[in-house]
Each structure stands twice: as structure tokens, then as C-alpha cells.
mmCIF file of the N, C-alpha and C atoms, coordinates in Angstrom:
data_MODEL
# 
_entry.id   MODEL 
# 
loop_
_atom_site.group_PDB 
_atom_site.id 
_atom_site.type_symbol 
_atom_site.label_atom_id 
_atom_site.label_alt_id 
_atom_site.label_comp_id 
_atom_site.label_asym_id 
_atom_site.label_entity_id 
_atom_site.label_seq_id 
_atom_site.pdbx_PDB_ins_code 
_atom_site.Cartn_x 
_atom_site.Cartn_y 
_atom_site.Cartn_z 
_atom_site.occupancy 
_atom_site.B_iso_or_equiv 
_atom_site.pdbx_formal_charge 
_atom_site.auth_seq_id 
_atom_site.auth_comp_id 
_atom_site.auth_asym_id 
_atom_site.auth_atom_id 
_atom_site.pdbx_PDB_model_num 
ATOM 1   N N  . UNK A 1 1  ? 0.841   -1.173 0.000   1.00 0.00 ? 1  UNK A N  1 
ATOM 2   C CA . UNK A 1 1  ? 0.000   0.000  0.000   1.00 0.00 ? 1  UNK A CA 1 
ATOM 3   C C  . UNK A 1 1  ? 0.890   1.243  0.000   1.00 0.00 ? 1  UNK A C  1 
ATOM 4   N N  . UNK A 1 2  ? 0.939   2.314  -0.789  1.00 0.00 ? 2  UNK A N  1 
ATOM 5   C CA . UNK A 1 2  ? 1.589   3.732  -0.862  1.00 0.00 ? 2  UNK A CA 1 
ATOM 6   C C  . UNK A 1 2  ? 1.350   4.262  0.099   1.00 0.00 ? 2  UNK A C  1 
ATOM 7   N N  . UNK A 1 3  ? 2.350   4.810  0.951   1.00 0.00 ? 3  UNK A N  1 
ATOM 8   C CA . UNK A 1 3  ? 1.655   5.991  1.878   1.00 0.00 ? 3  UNK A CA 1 
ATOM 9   C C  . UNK A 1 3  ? 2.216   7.258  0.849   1.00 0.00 ? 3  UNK A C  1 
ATOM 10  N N  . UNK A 1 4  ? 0.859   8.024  2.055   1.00 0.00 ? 4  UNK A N  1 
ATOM 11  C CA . UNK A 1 4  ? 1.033   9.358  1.020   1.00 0.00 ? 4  UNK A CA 1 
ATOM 12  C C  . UNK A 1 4  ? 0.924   10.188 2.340   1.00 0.00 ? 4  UNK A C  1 
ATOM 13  N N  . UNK A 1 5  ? 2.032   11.703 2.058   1.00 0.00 ? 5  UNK A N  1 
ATOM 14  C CA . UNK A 1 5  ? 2.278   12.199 3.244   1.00 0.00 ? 5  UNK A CA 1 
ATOM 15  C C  . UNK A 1 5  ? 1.206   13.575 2.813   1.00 0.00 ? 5  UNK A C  1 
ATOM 16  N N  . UNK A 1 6  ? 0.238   14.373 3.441   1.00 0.00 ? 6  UNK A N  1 
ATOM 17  C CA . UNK A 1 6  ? -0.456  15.803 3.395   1.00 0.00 ? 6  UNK A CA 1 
ATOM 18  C C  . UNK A 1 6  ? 0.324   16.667 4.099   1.00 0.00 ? 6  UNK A C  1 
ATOM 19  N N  . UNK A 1 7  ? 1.069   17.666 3.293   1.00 0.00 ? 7  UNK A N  1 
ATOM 20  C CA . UNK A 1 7  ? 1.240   18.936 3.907   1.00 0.00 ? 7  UNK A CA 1 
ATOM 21  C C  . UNK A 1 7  ? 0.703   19.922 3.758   1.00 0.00 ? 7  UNK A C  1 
ATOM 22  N N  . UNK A 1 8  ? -0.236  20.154 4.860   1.00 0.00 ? 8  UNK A N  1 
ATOM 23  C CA . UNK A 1 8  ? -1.469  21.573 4.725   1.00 0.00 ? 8  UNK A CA 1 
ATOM 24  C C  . UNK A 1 8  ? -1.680  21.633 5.777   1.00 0.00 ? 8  UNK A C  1 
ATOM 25  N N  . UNK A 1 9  ? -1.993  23.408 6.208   1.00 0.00 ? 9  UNK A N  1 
ATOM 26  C CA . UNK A 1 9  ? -2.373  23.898 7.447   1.00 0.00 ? 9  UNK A CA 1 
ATOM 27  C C  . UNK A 1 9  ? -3.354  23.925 7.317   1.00 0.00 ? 9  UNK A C  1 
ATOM 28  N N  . UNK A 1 10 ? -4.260  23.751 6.667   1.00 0.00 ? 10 UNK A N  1 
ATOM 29  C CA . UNK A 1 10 ? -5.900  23.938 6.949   1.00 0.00 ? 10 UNK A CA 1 
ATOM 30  C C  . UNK A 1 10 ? -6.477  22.633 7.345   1.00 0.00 ? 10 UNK A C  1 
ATOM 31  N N  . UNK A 1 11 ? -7.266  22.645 8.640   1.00 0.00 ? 11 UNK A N  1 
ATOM 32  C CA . UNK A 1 11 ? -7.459  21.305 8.752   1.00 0.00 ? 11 UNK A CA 1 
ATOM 33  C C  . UNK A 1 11 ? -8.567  20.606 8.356   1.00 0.00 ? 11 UNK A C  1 
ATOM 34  N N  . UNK A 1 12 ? -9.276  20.778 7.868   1.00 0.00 ? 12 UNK A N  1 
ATOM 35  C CA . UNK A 1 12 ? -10.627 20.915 6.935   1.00 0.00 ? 12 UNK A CA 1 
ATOM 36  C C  . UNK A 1 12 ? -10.083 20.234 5.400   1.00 0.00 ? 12 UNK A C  1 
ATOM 37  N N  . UNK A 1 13 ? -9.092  20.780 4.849   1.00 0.00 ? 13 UNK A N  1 
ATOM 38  C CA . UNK A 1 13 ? -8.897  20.740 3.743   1.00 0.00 ? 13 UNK A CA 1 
ATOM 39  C C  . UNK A 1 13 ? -8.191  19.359 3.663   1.00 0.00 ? 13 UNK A C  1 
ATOM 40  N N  . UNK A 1 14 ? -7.229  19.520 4.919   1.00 0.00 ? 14 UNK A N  1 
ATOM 41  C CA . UNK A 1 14 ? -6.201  18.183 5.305   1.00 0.00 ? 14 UNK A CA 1 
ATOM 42  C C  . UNK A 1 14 ? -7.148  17.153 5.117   1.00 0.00 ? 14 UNK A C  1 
ATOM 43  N N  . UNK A 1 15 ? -8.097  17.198 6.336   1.00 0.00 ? 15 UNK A N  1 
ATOM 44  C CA . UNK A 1 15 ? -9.038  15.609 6.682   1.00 0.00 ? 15 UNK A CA 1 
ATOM 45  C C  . UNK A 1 15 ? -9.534  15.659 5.630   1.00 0.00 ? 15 UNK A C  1 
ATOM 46  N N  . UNK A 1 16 ? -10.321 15.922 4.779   1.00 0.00 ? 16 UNK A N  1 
ATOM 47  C CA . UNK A 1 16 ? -11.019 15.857 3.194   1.00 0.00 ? 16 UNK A CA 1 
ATOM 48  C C  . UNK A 1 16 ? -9.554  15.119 2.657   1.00 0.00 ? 16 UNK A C  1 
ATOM 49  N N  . UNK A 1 17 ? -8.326  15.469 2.260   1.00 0.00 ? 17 UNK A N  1 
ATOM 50  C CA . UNK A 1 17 ? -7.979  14.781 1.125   1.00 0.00 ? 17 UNK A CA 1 
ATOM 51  C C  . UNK A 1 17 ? -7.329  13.352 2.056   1.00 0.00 ? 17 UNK A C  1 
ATOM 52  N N  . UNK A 1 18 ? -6.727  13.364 3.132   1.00 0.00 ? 18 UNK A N  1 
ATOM 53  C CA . UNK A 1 18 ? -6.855  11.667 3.602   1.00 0.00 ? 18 UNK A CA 1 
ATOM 54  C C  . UNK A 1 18 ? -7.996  11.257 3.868   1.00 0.00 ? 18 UNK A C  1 
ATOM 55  N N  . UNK A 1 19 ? -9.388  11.435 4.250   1.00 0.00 ? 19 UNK A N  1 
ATOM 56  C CA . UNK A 1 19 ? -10.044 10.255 4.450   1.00 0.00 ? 19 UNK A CA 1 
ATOM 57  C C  . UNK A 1 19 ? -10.612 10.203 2.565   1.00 0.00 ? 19 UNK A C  1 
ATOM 58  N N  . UNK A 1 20 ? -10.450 10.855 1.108   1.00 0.00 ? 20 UNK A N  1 
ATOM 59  C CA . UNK A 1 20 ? -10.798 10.183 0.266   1.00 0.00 ? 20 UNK A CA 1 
ATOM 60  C C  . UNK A 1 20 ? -9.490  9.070  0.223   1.00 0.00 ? 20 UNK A C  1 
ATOM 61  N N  . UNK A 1 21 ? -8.649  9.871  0.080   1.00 0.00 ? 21 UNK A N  1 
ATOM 62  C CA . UNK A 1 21 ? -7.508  8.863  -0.359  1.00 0.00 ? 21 UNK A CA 1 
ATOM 63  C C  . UNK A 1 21 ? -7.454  7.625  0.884   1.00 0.00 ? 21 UNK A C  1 
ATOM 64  N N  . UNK A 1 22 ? -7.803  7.378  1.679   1.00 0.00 ? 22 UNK A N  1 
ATOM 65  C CA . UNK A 1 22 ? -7.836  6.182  3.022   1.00 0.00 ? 22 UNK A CA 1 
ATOM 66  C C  . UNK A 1 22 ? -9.052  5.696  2.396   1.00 0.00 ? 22 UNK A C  1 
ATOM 67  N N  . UNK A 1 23 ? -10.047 5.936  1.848   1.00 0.00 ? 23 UNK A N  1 
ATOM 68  C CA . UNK A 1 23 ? -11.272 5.466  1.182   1.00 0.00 ? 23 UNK A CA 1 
ATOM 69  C C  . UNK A 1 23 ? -10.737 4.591  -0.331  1.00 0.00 ? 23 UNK A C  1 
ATOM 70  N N  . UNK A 1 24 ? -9.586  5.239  -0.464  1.00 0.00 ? 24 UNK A N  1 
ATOM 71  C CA . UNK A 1 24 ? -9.202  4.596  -1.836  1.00 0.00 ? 24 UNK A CA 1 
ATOM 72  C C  . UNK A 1 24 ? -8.108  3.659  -1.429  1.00 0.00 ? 24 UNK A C  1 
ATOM 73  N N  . UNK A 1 25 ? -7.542  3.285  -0.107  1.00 0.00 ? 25 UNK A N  1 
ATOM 74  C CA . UNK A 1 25 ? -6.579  2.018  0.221   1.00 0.00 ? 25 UNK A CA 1 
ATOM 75  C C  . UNK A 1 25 ? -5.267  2.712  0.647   1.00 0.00 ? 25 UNK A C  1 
ATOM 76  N N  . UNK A 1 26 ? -5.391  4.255  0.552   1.00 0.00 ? 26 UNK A N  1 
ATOM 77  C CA . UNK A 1 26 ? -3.752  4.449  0.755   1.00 0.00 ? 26 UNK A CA 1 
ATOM 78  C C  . UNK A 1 26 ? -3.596  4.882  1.782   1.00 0.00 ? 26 UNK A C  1 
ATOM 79  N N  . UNK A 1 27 ? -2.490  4.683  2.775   1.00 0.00 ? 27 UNK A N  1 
ATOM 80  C CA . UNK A 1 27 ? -2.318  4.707  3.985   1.00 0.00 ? 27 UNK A CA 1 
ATOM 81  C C  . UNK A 1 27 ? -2.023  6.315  3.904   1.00 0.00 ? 27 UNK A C  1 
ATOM 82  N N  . UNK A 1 28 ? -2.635  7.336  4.343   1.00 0.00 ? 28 UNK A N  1 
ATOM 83  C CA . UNK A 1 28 ? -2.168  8.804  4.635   1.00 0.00 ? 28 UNK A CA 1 
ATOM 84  C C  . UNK A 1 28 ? -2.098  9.424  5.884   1.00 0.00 ? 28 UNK A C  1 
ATOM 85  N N  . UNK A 1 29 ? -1.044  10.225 6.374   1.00 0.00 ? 29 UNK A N  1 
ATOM 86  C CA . UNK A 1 29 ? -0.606  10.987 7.255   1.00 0.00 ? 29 UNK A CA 1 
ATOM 87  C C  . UNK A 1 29 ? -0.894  12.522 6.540   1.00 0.00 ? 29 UNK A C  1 
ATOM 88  N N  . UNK A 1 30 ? -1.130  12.690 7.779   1.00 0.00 ? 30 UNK A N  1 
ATOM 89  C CA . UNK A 1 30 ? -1.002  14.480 7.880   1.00 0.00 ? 30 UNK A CA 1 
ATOM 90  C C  . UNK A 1 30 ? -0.297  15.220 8.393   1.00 0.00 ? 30 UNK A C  1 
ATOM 91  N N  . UNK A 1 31 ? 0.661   16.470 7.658   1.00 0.00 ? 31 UNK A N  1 
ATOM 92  C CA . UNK A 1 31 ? 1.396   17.332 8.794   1.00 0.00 ? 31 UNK A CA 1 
ATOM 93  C C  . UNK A 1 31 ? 0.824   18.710 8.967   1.00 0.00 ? 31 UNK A C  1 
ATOM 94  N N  . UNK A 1 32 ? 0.567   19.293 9.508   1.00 0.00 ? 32 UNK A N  1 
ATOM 95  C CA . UNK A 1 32 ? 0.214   20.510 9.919   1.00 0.00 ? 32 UNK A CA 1 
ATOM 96  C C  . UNK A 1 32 ? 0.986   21.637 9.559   1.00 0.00 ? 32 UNK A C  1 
ATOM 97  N N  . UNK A 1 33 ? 2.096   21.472 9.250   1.00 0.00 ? 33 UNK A N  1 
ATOM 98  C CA . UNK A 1 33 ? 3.218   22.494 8.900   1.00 0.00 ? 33 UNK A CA 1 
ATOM 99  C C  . UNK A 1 33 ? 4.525   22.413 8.097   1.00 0.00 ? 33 UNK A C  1 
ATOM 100 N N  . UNK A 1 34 ? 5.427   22.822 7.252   1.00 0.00 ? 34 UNK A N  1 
ATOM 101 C CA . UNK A 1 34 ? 5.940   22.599 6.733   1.00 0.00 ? 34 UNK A CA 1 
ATOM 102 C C  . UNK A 1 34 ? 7.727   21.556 7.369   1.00 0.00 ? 34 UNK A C  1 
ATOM 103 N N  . UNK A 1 35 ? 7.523   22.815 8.290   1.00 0.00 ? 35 UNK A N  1 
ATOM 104 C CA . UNK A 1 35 ? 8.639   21.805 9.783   1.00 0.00 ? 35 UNK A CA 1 
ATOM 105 C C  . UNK A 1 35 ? 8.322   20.908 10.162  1.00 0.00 ? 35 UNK A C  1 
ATOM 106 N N  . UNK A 1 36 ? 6.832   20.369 10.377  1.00 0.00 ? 36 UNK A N  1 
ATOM 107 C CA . UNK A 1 36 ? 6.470   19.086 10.625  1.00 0.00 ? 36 UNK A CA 1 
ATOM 108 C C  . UNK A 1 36 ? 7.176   17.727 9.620   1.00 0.00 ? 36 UNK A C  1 
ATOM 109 N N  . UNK A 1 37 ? 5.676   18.473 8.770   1.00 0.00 ? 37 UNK A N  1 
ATOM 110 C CA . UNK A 1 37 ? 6.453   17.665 7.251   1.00 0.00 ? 37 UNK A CA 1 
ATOM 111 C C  . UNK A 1 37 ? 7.597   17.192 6.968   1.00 0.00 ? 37 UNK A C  1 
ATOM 112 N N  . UNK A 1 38 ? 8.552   17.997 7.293   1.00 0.00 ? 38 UNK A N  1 
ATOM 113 C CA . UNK A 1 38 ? 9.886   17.864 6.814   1.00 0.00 ? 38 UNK A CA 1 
ATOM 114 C C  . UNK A 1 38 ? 10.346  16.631 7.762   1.00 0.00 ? 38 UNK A C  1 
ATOM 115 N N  . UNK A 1 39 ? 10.041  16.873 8.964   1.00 0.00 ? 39 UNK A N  1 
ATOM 116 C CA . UNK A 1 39 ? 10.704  16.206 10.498  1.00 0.00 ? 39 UNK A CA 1 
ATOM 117 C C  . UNK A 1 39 ? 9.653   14.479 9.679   1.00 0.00 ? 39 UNK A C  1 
ATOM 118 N N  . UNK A 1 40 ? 8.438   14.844 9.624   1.00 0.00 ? 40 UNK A N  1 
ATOM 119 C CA . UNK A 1 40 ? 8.551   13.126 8.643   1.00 0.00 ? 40 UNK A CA 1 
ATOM 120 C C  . UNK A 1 40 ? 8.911   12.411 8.075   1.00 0.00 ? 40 UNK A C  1 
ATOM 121 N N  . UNK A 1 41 ? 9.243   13.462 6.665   1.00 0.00 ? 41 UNK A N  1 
ATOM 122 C CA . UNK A 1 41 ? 9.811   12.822 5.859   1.00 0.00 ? 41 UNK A CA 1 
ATOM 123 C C  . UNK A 1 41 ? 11.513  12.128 5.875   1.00 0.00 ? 41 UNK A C  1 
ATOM 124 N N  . UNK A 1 42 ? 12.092  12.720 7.051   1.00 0.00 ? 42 UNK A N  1 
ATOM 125 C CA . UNK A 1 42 ? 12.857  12.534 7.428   1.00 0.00 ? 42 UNK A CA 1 
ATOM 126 C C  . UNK A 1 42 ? 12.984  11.258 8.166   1.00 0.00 ? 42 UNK A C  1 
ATOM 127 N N  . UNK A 1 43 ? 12.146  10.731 8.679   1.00 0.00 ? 43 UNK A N  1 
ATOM 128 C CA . UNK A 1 43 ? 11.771  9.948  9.745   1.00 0.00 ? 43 UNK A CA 1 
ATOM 129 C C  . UNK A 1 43 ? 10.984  8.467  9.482   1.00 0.00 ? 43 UNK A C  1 
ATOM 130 N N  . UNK A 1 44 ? 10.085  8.964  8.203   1.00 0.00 ? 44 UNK A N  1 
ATOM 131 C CA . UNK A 1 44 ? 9.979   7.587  7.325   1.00 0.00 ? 44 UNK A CA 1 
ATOM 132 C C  . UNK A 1 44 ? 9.772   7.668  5.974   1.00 0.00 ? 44 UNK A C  1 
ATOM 133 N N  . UNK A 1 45 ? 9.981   6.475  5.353   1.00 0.00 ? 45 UNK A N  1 
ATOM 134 C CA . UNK A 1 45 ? 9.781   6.902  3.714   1.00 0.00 ? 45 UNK A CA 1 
ATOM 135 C C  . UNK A 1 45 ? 8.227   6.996  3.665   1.00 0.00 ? 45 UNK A C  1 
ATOM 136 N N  . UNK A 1 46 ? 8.572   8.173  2.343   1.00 0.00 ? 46 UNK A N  1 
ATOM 137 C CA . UNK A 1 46 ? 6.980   8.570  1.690   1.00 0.00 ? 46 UNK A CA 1 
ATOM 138 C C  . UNK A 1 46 ? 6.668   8.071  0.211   1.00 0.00 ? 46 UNK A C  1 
ATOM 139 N N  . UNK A 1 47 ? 5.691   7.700  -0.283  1.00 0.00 ? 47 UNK A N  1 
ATOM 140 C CA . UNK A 1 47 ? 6.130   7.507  -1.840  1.00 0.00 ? 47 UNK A CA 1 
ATOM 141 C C  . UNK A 1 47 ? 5.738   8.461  -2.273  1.00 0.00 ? 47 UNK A C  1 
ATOM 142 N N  . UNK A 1 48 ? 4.753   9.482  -1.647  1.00 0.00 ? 48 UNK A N  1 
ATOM 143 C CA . UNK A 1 48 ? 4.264   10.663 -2.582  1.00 0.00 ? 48 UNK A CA 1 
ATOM 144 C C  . UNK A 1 48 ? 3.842   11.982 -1.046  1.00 0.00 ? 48 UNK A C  1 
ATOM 145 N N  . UNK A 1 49 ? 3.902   12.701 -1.608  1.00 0.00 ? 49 UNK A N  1 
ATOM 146 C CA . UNK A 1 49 ? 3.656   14.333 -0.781  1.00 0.00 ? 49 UNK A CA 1 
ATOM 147 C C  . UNK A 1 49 ? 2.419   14.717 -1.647  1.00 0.00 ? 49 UNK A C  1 
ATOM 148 N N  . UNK A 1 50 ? 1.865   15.372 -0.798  1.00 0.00 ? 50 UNK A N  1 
ATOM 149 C CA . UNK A 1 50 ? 0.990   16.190 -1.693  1.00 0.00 ? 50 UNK A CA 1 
ATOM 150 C C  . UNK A 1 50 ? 0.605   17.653 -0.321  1.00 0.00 ? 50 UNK A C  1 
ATOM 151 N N  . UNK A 1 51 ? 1.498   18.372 -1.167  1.00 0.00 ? 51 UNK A N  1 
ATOM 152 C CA . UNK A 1 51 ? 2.145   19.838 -0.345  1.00 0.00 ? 51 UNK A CA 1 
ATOM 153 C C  . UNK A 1 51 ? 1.442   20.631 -0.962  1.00 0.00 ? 51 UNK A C  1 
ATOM 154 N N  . UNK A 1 52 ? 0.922   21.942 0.397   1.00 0.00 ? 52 UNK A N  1 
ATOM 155 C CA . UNK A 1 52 ? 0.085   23.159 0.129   1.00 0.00 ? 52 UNK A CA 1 
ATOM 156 C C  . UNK A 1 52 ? 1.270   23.761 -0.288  1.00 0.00 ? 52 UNK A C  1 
ATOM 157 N N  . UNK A 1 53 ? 1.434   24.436 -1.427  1.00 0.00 ? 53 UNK A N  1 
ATOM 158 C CA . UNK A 1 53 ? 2.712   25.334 -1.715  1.00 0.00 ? 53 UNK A CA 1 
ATOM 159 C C  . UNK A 1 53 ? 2.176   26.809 -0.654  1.00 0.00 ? 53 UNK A C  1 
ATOM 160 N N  . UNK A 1 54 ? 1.425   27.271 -0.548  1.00 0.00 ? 54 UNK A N  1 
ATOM 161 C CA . UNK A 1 54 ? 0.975   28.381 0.617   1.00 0.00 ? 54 UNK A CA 1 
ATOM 162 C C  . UNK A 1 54 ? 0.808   28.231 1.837   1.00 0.00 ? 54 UNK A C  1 
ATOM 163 N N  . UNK A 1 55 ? 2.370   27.315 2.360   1.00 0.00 ? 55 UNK A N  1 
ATOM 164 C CA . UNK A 1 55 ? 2.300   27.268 3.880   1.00 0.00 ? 55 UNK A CA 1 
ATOM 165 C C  . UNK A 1 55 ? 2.822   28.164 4.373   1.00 0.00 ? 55 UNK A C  1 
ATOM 166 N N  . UNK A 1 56 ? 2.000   28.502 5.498   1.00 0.00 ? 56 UNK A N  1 
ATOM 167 C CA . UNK A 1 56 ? 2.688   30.485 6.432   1.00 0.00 ? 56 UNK A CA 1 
ATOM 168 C C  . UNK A 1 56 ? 3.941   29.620 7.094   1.00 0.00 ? 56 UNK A C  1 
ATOM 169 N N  . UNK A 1 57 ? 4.920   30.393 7.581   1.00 0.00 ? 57 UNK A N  1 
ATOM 170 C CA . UNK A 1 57 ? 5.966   30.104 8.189   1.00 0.00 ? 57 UNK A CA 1 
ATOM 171 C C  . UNK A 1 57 ? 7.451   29.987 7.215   1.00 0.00 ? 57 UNK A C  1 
ATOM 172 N N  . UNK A 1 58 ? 7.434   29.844 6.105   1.00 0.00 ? 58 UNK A N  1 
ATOM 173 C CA . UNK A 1 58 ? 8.185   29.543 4.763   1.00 0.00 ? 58 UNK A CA 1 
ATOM 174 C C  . UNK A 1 58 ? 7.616   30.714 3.820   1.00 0.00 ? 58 UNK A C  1 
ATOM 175 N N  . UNK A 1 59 ? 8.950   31.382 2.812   1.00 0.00 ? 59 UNK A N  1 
ATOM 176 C CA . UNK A 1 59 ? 8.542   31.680 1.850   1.00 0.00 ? 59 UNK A CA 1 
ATOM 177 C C  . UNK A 1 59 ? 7.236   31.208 0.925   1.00 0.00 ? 59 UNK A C  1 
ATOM 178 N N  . UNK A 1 60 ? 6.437   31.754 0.229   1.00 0.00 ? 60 UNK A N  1 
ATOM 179 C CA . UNK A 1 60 ? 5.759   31.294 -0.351  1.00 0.00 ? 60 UNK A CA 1 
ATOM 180 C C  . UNK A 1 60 ? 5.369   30.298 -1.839  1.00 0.00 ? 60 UNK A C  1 
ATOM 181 N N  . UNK A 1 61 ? 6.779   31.543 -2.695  1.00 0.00 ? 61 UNK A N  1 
ATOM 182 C CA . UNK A 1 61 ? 6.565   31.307 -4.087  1.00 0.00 ? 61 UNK A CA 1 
ATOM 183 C C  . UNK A 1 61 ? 6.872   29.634 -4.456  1.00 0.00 ? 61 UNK A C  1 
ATOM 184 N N  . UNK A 1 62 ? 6.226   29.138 -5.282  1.00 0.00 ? 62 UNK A N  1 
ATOM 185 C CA . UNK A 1 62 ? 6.958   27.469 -5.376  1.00 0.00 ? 62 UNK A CA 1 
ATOM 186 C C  . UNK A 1 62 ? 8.323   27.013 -6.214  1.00 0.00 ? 62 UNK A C  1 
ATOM 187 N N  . UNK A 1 63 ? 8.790   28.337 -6.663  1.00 0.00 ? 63 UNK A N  1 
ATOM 188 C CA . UNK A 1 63 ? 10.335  27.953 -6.896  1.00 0.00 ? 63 UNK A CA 1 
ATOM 189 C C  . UNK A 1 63 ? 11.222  27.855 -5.575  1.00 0.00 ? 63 UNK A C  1 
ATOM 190 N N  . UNK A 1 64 ? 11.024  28.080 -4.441  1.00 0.00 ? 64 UNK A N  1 
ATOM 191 C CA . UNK A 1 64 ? 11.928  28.049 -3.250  1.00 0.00 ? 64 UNK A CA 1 
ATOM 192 C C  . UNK A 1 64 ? 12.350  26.458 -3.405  1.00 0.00 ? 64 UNK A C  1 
ATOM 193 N N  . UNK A 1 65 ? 13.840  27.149 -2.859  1.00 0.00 ? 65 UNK A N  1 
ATOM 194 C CA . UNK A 1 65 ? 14.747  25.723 -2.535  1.00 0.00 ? 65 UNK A CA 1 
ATOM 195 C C  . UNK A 1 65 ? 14.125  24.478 -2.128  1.00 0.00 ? 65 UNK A C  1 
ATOM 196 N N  . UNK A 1 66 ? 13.553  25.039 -1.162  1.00 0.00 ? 66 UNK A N  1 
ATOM 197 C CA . UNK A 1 66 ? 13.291  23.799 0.106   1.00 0.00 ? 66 UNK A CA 1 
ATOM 198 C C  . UNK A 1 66 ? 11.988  23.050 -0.543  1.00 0.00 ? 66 UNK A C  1 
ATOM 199 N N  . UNK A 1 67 ? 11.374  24.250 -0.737  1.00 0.00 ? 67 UNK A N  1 
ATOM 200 C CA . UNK A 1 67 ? 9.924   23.237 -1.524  1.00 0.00 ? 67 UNK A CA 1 
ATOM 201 C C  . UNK A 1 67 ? 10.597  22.168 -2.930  1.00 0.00 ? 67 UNK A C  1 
ATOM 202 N N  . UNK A 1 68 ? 11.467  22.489 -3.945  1.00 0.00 ? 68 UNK A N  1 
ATOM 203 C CA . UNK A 1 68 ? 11.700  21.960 -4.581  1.00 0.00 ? 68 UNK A CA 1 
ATOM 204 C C  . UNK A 1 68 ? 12.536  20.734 -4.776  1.00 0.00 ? 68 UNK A C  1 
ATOM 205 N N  . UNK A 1 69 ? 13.444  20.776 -3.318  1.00 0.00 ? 69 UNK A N  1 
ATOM 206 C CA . UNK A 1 69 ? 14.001  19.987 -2.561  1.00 0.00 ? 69 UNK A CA 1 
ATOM 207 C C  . UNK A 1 69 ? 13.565  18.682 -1.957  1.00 0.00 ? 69 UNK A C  1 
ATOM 208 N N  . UNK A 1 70 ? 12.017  18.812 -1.824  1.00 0.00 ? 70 UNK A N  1 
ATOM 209 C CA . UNK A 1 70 ? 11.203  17.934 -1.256  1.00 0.00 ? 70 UNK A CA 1 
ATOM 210 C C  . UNK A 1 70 ? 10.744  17.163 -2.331  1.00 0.00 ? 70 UNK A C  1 
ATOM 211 N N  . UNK A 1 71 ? 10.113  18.375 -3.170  1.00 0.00 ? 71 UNK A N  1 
ATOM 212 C CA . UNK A 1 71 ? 9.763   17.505 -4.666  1.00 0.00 ? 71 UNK A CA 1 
ATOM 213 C C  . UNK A 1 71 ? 10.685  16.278 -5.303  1.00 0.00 ? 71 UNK A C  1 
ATOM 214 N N  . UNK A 1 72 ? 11.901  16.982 -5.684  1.00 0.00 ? 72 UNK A N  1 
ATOM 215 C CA . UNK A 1 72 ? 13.010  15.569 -5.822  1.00 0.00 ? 72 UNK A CA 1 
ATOM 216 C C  . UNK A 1 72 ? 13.106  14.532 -5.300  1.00 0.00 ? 72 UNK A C  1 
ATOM 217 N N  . UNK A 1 73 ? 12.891  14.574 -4.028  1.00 0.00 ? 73 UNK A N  1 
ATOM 218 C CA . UNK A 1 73 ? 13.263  14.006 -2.820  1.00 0.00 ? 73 UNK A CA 1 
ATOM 219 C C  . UNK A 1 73 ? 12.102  12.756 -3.237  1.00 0.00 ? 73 UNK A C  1 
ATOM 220 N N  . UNK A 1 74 ? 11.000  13.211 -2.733  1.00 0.00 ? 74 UNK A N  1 
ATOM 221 C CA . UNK A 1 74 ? 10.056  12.216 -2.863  1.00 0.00 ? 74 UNK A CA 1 
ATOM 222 C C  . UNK A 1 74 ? 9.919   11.435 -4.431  1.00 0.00 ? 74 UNK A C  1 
ATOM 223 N N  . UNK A 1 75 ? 10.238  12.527 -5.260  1.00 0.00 ? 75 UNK A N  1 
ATOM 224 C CA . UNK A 1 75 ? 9.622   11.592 -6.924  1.00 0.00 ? 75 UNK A CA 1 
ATOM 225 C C  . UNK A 1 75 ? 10.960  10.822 -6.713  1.00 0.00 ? 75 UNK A C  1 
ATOM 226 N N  . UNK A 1 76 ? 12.394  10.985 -6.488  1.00 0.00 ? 76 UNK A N  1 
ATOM 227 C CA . UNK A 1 76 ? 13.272  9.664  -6.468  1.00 0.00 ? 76 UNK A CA 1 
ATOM 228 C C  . UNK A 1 76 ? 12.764  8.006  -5.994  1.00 0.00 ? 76 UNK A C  1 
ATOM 229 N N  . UNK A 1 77 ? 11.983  8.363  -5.040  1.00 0.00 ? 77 UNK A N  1 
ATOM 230 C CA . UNK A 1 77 ? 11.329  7.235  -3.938  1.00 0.00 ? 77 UNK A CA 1 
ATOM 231 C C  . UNK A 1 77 ? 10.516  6.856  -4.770  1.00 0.00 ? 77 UNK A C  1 
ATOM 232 N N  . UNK A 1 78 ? 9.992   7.225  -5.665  1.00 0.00 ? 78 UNK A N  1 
ATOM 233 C CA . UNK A 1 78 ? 8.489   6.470  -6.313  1.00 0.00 ? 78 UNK A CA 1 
ATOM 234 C C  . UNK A 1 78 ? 8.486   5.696  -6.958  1.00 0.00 ? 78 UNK A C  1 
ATOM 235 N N  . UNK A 1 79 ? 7.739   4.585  -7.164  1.00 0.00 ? 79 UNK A N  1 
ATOM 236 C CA . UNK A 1 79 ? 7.704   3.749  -8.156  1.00 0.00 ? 79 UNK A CA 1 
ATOM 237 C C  . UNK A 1 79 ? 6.046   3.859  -8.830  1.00 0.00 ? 79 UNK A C  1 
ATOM 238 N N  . UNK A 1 80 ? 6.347   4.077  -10.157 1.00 0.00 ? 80 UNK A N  1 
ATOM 239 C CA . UNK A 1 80 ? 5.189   4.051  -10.953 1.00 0.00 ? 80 UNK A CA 1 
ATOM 240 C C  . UNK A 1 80 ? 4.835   2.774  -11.637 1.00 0.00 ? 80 UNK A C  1 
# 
């Protein structure tokens, strides 16, 4: 089963996209923040992210390092 990691501060928006995707078989976590997130992904493998690029606490725009950093990060891990 894929886990799939949510990074979004809204928590409304969060629980909506894991319980479809937990409705569809895939094991999903939620982080609340982008420091969270990170401290996960660090902590176990993900096969896929699916990141609010408009998290407060971090630059915004989605060319930033760190966001794009993550992107790599995770599509290396994937298997399609």
C-alpha cells in the first residue's frame, strides 16, 4: 500500500484529502506544517507528498529551494 504524506495547514482541507484517499486504500498521514512535514519525511519513507505550496511560516513562491528539494526528494522514492 503507498503511503502518502499531506502537507497543509488547513485542517478541513487536510481531513477531506486523507479520508478520500484512506477510502481509496492508501495509507495517509497528515502534517500541519511545513517543519512538521519535513521532520517526517525525514523519519519515514513517503512515496508521494501532496504539499500546500501556501504554507505560512516559509517563503511562499513554489520555486523556493526547500519546496523543490522535497519535490526531488520524494519523486526519487516512487515507483510508478
Amino acid at each position: 500500500m503507498a503511503k502518502i504524506l499531506i502537507i497543509e495547514d488547513d485542517t478541513k482541507t487536510a481531513n477531506a484529502i486523507r479520508s478520500g484517499l484512506r477510502g481509496e486504500g492508501y495509507d495517509a498521514a497528515v502534517a500541519r506544517t511545513g517543519e512538521d512535514g519535513f521532520f517526517q519525511l525525514s523519519a519515514e519513507p513517503f512515496d508521494l507528498v501532496v504539499l500546500d505550496w501556501m504554507l505560512p511560516g516559509r517563503e511562499s513562491p513554489p520555486e523556493t529551494p526547500w519546496k523543490t528539494a522535497w519535490l526531488v526528494w520524494t519523486a526519487e522514492r516512487m515507483t510508478i
